[in-house]
MOPAC internal coordinates of N, CA, C and O (Angstrom, degrees):
PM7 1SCF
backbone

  N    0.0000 0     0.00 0     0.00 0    0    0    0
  C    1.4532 1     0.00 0     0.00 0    1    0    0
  C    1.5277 1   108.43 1     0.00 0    2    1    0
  O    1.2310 1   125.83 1   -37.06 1    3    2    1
  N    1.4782 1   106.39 1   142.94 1    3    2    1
  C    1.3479 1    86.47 1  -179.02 1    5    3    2
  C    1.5937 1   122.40 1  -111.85 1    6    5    3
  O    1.2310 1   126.34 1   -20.20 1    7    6    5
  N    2.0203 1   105.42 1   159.80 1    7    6    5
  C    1.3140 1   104.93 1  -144.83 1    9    7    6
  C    1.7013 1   117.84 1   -71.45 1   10    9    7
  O    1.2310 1   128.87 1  -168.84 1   11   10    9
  N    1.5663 1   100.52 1    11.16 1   11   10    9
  C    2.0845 1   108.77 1   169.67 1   13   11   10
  C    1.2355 1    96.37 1   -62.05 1   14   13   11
  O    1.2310 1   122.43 1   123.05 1   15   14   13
  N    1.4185 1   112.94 1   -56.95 1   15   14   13
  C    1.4965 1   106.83 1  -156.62 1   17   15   14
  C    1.6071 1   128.59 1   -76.96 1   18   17   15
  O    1.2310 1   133.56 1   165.29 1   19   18   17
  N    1.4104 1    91.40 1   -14.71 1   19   18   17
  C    1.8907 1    97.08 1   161.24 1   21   19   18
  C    1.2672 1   116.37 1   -86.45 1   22   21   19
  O    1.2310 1   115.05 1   145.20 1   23   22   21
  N    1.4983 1   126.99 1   -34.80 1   23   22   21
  C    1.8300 1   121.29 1   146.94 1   25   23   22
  C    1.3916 1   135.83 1   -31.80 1   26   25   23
  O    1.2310 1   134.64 1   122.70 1   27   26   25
  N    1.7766 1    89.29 1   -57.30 1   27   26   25
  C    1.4562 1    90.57 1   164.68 1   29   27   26
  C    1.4633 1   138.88 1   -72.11 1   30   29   27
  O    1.2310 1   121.03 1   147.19 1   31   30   29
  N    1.5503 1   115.64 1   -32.81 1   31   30   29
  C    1.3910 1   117.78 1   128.94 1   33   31   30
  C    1.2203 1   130.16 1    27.45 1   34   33   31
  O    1.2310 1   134.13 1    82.40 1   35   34   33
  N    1.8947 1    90.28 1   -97.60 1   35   34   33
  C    1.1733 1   126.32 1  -176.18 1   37   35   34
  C    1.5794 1   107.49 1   -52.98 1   38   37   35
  O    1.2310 1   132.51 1   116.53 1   39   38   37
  N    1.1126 1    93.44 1   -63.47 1   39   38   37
  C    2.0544 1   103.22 1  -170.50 1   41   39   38
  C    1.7230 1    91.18 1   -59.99 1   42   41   39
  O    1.2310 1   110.38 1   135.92 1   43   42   41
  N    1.0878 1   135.67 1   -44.08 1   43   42   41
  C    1.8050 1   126.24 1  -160.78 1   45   43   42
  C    1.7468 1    89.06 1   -61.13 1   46   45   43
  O    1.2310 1   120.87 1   118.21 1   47   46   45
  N    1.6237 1   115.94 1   -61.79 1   47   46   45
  C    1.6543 1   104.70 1  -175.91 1   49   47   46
  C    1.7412 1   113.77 1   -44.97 1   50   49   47
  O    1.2310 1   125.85 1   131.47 1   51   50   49
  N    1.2303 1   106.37 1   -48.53 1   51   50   49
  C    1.0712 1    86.83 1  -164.52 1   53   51   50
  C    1.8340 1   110.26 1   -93.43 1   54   53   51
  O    1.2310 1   115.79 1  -158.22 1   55   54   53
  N    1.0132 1   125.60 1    21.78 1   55   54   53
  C    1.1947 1   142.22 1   146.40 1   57   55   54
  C    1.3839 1   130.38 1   -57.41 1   58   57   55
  O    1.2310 1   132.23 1   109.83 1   59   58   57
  N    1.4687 1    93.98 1   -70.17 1   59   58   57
  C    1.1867 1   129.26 1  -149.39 1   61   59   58
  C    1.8573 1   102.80 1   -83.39 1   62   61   59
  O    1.2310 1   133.34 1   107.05 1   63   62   61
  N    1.2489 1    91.82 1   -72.95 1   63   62   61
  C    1.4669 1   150.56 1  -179.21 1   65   63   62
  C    2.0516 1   103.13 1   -41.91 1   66   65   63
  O    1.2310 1   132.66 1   121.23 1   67   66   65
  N    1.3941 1    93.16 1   -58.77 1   67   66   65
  C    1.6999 1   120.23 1  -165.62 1   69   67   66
  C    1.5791 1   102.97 1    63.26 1   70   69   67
  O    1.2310 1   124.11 1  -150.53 1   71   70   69
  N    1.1454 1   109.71 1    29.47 1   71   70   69
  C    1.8558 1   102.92 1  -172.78 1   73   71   70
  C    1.1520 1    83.78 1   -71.38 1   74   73   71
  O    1.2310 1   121.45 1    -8.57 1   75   74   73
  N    1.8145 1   114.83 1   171.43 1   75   74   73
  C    1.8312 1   146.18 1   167.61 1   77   75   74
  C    1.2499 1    92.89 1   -79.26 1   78   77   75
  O    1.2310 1   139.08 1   -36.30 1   79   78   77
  N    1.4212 1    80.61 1   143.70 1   79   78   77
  C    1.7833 1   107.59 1   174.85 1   81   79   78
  C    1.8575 1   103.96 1   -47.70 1   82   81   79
  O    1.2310 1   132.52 1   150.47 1   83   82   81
  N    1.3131 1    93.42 1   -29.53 1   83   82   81
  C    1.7433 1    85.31 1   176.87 1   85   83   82
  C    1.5965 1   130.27 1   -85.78 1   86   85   83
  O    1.2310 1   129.14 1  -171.68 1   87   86   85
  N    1.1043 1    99.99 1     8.32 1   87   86   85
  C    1.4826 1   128.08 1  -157.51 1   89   87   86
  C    1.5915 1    80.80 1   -95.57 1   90   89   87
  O    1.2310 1   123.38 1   117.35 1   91   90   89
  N    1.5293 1   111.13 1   -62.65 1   91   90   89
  C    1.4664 1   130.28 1  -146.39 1   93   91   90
  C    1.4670 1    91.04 1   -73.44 1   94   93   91
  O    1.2310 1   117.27 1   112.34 1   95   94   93
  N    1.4258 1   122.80 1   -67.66 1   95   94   93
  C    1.3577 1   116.61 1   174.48 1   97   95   94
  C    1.6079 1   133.49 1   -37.20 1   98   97   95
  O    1.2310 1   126.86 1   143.33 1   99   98   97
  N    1.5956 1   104.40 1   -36.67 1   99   98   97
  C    1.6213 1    84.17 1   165.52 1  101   99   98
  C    1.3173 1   117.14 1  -111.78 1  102  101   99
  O    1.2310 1   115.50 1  -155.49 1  103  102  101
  N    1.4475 1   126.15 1    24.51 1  103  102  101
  C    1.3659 1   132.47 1   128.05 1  105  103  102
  C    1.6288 1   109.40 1   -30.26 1  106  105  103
  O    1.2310 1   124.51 1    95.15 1  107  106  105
  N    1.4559 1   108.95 1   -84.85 1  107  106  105
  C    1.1762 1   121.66 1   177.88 1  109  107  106
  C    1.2820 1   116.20 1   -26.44 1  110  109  107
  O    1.2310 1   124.86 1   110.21 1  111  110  109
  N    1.5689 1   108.27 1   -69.79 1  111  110  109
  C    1.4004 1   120.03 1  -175.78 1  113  111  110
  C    1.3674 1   109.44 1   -39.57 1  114  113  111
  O    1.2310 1   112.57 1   138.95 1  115  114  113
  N    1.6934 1   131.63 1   -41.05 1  115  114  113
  C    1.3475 1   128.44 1  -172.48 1  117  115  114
  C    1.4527 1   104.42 1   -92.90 1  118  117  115
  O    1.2310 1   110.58 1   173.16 1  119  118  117
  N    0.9169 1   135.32 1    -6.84 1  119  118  117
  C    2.0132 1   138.90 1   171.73 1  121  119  118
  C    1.5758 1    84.33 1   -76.87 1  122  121  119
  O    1.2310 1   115.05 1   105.89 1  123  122  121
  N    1.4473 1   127.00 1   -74.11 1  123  122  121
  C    1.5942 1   123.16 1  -178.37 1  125  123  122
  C    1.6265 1   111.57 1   -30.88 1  126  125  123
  O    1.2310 1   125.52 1   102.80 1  127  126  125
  N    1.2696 1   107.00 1   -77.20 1  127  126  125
  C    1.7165 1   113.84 1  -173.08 1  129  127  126
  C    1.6511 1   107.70 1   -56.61 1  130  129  127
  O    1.2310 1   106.82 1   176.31 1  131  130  129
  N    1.2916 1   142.14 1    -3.69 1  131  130  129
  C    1.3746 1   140.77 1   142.62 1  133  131  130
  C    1.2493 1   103.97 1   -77.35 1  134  133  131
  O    1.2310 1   116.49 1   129.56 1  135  134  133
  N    1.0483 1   124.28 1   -50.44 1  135  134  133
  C    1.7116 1   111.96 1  -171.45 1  137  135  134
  C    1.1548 1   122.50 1   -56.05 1  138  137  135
  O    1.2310 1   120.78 1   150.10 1  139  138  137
  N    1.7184 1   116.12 1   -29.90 1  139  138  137
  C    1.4455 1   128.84 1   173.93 1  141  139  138
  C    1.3902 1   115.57 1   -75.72 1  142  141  139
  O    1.2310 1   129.47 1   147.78 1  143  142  141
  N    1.7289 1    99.34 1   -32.22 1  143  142  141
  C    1.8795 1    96.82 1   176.52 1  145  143  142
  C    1.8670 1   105.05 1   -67.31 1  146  145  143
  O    1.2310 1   123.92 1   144.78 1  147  146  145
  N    1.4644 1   110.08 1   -35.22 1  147  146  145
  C    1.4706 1   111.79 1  -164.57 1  149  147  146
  C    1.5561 1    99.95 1   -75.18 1  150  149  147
  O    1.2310 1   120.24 1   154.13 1  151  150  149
  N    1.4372 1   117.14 1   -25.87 1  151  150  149
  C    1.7569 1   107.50 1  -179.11 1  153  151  150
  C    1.6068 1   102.95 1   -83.33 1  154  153  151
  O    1.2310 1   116.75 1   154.93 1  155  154  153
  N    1.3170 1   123.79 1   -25.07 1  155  154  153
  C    1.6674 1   125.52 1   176.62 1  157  155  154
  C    1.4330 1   105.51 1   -58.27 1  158  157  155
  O    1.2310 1   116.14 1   121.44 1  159  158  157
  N    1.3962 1   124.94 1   -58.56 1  159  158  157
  C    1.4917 1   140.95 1  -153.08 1  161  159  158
  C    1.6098 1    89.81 1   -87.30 1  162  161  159
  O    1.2310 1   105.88 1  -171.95 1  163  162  161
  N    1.4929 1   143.81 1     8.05 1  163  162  161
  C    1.4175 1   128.80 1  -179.10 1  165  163  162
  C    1.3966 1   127.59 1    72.81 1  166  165  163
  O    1.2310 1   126.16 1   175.51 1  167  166  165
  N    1.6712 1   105.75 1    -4.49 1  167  166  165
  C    1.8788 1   116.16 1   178.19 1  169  167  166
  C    1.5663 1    91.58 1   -30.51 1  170  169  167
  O    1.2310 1   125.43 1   -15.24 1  171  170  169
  N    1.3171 1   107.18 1   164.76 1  171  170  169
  C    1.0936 1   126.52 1   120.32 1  173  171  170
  C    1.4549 1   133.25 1   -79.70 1  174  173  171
  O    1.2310 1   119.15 1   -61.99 1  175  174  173
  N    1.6299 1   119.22 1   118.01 1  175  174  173
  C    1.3515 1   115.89 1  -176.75 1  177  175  174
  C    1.7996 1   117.22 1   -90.50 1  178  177  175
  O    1.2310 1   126.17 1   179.29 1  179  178  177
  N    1.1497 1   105.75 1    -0.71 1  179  178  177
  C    1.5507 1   102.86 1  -156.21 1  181  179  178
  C    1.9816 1    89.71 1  -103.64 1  182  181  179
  O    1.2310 1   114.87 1   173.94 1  183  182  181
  N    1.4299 1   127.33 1    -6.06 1  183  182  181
  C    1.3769 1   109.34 1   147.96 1  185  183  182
  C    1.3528 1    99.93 1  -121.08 1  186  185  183
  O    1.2310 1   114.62 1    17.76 1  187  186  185
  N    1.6445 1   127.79 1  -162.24 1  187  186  185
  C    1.5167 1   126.73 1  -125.48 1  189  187  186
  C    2.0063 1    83.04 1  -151.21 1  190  189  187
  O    1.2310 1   130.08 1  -157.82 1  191  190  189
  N    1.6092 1    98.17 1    22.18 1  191  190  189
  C    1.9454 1    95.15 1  -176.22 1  193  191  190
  C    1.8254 1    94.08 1   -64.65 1  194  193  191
  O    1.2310 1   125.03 1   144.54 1  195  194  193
  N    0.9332 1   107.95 1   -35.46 1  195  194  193
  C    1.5767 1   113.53 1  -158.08 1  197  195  194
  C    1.8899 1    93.91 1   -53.24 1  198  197  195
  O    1.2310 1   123.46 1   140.27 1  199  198  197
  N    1.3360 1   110.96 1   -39.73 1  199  198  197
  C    1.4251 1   105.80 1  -153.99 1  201  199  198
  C    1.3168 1   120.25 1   -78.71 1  202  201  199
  O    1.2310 1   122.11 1  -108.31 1  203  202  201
  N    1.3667 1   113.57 1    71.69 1  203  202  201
  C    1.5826 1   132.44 1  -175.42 1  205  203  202
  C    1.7724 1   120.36 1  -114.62 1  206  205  203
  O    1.2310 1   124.17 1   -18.42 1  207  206  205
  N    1.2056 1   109.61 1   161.58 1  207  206  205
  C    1.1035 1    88.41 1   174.77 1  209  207  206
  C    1.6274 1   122.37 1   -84.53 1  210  209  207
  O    1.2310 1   119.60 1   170.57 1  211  210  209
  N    1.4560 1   118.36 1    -9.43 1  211  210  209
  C    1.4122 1   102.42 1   179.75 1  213  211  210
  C    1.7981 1   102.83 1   -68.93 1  214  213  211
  O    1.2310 1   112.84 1   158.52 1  215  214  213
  N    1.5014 1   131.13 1   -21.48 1  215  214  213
  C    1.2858 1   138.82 1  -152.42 1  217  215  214
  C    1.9664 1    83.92 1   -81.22 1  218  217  215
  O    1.2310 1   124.82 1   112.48 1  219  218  217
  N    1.3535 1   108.35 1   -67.52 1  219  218  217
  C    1.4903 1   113.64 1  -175.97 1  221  219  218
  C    1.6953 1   104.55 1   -58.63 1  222  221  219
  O    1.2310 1   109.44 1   160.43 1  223  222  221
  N    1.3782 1   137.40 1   -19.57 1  223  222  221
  C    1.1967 1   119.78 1   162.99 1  225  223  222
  C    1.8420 1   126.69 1   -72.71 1  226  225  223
  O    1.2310 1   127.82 1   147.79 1  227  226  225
  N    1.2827 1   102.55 1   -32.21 1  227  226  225
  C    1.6891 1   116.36 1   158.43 1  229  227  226
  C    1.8385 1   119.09 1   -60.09 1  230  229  227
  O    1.2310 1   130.01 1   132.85 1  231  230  229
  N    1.3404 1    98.31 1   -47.15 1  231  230  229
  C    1.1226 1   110.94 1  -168.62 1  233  231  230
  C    2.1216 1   114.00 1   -57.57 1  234  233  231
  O    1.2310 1   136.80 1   137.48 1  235  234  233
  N    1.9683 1    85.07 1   -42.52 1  235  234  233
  C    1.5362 1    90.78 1   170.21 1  237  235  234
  C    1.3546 1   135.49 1   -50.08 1  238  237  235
  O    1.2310 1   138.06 1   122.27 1  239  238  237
  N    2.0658 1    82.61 1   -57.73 1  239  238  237
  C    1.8089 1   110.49 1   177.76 1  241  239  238
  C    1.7166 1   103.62 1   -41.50 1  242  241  239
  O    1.2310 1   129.05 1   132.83 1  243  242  241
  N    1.2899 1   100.16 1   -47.17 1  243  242  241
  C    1.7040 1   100.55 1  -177.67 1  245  243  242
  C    2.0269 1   109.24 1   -60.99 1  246  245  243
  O    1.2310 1   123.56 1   147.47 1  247  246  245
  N    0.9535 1   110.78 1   -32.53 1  247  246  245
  C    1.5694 1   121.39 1   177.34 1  249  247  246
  C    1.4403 1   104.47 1   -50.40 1  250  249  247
  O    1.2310 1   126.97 1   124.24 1  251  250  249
  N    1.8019 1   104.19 1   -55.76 1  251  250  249
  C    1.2482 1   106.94 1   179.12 1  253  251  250
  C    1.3482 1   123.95 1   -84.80 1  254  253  251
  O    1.2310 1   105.88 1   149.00 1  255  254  253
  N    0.8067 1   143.81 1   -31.00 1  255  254  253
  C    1.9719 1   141.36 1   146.42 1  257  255  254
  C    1.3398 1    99.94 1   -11.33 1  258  257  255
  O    1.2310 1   116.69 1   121.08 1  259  258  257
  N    1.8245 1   123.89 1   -58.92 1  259  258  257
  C    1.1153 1   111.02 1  -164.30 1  261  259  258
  C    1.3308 1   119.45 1   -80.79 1  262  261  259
  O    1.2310 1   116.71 1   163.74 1  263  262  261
  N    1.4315 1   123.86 1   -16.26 1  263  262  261
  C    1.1866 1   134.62 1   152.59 1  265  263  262
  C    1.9044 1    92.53 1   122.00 1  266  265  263
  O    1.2310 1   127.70 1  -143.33 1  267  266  265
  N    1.4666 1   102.79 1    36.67 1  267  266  265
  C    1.8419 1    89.97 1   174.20 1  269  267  266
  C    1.5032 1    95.93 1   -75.13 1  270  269  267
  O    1.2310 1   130.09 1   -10.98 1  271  270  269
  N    1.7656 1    98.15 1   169.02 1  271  270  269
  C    1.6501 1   118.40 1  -166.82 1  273  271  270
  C    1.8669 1   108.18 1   -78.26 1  274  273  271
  O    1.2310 1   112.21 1    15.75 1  275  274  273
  N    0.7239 1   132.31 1  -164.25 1  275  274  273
  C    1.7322 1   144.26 1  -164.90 1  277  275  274
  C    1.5901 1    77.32 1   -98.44 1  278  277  275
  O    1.2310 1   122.74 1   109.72 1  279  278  277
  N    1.4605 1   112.36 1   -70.28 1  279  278  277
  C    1.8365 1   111.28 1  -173.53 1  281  279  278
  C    1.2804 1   113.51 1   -21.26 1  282  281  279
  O    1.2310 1   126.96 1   125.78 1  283  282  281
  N    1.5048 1   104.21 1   -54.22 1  283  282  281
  C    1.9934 1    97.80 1  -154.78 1  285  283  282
  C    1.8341 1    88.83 1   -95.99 1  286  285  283
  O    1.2310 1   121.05 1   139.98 1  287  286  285
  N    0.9912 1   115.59 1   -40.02 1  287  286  285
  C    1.6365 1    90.34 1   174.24 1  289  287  286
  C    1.7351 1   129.35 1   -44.35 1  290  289  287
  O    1.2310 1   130.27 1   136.61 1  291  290  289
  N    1.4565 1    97.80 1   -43.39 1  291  290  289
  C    1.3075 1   112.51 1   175.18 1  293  291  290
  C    1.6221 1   104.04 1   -55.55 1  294  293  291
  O    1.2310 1   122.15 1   116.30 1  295  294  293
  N    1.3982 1   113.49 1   -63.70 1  295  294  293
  C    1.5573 1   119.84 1  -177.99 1  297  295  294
  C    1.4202 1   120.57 1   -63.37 1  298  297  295
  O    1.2310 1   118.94 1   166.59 1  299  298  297
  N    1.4276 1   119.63 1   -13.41 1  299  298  297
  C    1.4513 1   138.27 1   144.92 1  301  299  298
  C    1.4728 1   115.09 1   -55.14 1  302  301  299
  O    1.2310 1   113.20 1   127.29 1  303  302  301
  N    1.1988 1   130.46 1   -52.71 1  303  302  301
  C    1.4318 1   126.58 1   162.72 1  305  303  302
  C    1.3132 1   136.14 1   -62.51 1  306  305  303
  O    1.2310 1   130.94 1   156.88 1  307  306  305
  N    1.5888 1    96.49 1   -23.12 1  307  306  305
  C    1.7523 1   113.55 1   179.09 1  309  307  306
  C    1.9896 1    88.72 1   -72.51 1  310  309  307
  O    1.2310 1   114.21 1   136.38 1  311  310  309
  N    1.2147 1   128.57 1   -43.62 1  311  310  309
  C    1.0426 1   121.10 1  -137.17 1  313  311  310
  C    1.3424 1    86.56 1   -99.67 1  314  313  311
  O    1.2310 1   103.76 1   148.44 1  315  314  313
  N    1.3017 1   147.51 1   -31.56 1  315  314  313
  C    1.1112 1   139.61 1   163.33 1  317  315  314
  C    2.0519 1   112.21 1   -47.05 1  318  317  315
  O    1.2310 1   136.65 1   122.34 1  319  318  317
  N    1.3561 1    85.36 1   -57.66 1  319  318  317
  C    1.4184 1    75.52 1   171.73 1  321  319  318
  C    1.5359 1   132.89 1   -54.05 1  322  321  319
  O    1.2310 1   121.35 1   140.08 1  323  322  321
  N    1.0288 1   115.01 1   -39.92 1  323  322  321
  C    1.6399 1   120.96 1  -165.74 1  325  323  322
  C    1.6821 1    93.00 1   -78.85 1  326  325  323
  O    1.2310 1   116.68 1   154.81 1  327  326  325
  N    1.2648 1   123.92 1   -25.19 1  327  326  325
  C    1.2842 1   114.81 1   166.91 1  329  327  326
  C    1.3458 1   141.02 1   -82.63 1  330  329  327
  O    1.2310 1   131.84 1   174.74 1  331  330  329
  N    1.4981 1    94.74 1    -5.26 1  331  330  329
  C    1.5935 1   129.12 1   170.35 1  333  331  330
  C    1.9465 1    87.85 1   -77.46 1  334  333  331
  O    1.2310 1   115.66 1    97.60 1  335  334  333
  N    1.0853 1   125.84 1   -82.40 1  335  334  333
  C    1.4502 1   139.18 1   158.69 1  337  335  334
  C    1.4328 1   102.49 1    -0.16 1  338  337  335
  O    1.2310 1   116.57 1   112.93 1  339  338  337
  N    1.5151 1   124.12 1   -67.07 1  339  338  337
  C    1.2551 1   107.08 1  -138.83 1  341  339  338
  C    1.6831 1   102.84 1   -90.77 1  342  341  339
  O    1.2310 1   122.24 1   150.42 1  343  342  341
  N    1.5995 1   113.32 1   -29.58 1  343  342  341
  C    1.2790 1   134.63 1  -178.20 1  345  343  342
  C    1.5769 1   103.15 1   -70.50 1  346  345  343
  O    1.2310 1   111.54 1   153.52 1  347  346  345
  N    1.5260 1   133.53 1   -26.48 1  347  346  345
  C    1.2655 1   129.59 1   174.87 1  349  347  346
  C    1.3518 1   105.77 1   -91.35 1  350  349  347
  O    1.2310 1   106.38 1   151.32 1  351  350  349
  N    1.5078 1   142.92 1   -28.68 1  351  350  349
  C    1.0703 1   148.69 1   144.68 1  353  351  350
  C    1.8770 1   116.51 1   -34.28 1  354  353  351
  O    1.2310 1   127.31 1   111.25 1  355  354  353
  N    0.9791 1   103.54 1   -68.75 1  355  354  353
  C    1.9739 1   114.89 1   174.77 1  357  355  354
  C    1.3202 1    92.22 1   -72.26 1  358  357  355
  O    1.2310 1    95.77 1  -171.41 1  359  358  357
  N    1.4435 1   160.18 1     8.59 1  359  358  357
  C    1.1383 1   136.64 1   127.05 1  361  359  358
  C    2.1948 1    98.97 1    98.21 1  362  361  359
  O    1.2310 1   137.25 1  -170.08 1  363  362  361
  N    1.5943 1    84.20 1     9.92 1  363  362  361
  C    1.7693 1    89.54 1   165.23 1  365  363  362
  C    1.6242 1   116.41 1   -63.68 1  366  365  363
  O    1.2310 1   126.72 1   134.48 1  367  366  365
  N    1.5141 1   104.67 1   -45.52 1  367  366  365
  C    1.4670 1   116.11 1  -176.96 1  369  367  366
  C    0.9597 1   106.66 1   -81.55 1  370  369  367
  O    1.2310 1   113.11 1    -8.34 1  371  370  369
  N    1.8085 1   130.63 1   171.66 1  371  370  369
  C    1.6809 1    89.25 1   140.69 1  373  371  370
  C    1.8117 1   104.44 1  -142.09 1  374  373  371
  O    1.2310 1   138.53 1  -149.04 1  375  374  373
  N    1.4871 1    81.68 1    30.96 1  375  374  373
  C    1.7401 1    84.23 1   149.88 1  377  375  374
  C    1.1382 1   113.92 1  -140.25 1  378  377  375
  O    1.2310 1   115.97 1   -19.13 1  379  378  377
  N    1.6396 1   125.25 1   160.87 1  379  378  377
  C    1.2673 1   131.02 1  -178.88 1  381  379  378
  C    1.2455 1   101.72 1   -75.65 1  382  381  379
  O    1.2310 1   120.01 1   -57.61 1  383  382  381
  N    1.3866 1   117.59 1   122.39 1  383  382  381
  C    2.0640 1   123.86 1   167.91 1  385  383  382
  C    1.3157 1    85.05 1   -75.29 1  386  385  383
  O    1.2310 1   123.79 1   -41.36 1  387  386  385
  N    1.6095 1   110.33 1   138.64 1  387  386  385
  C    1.2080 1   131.90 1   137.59 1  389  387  386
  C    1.8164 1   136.38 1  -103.24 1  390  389  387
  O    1.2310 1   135.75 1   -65.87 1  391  390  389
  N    1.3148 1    87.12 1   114.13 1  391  390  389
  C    1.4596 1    94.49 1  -178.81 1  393  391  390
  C    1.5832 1   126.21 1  -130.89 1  394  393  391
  O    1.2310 1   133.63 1   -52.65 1  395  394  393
  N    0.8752 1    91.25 1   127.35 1  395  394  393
  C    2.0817 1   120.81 1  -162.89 1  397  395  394
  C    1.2748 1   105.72 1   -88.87 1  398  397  395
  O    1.2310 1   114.62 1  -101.31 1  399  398  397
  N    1.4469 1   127.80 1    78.69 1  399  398  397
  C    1.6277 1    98.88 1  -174.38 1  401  399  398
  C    1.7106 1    77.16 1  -127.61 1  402  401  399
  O    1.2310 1   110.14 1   -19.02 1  403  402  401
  N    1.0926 1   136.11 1   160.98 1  403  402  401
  C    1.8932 1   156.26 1   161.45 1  405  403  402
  C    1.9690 1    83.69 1  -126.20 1  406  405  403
  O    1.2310 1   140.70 1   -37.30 1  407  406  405
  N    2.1513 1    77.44 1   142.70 1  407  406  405
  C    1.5992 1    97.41 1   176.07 1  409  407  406
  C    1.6942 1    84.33 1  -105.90 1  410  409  407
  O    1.2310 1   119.26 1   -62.02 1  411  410  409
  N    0.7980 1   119.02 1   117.98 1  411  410  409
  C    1.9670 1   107.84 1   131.91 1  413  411  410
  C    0.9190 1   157.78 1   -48.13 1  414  413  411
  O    1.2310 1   117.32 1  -107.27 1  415  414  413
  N    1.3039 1   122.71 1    72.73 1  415  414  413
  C    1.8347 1   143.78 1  -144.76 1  417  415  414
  C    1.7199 1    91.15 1   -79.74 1  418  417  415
  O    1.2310 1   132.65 1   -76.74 1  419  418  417
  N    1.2482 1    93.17 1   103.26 1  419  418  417
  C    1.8453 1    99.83 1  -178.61 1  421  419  418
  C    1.3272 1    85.60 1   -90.04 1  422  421  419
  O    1.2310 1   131.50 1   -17.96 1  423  422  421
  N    1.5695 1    95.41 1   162.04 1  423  422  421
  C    1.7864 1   112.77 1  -178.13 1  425  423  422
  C    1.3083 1    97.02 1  -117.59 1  426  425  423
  O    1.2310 1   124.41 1   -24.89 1  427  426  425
  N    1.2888 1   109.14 1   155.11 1  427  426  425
  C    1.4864 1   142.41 1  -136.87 1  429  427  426
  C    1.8413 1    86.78 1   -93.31 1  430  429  427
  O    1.2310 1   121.19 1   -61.73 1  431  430  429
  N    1.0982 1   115.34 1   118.27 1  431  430  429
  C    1.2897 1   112.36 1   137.69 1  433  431  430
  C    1.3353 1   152.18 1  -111.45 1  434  433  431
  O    1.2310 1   109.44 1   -30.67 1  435  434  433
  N    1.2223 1   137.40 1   149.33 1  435  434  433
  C    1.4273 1   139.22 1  -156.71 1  437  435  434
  C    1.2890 1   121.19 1   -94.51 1  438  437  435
  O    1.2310 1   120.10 1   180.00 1  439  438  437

């Protein structure tokens, strides 16, 4: 993928967005850690077929195998989205993906 469009990304959140630089950074951080699952698994990164929801429903399940929290899955989906957003916005896509996924933030028992 190329590295305009994770800059620009970056600048649309915090443009766009007004999220904190910390907001924006692990935005990033989760566009990276998909990009590495999509270059492991053989995607193609240089078109946008991958960006579906059955791909982001695998992509989670894999989140959870490793045992990430309800937080970053959830914020994994936020960030998928806004990047769905920013790429249909800049006219990369040129349809809006819709994807429906809810995490289930189980509560902690003792």
């Amino acid at each position: 993928m190329n590295e305009n469009i994770l800059n620009g990304f970056k600048e649309y959140l915090l443009r766009s967005k007004s999220f904190s630089d910390n907001t924006v950074e692990s935005y990033d951080r989760d566009i990276k850690k998909i990009l590495a699952y999509l270059e492991e698994g053989g995607y193609d990164l240089e078109n946008y077929n991958w960006l579906n929801e059955p791909f982001v429903i695998e992509y989670i399940d894999y989140l959870k195998d490793n045992k990430y929290s309800s937080a970053t899955l959830s914020r994994t989906i936020s960030t998928i989205h806004g990047f769905i957003d920013y790429l249909y916005e800049e006219k990369i896509i040129s349809d809006r993906i819709n994807i429906n996924i809810k995490i289930d933030k189980k509560k902690k028992t003792n």
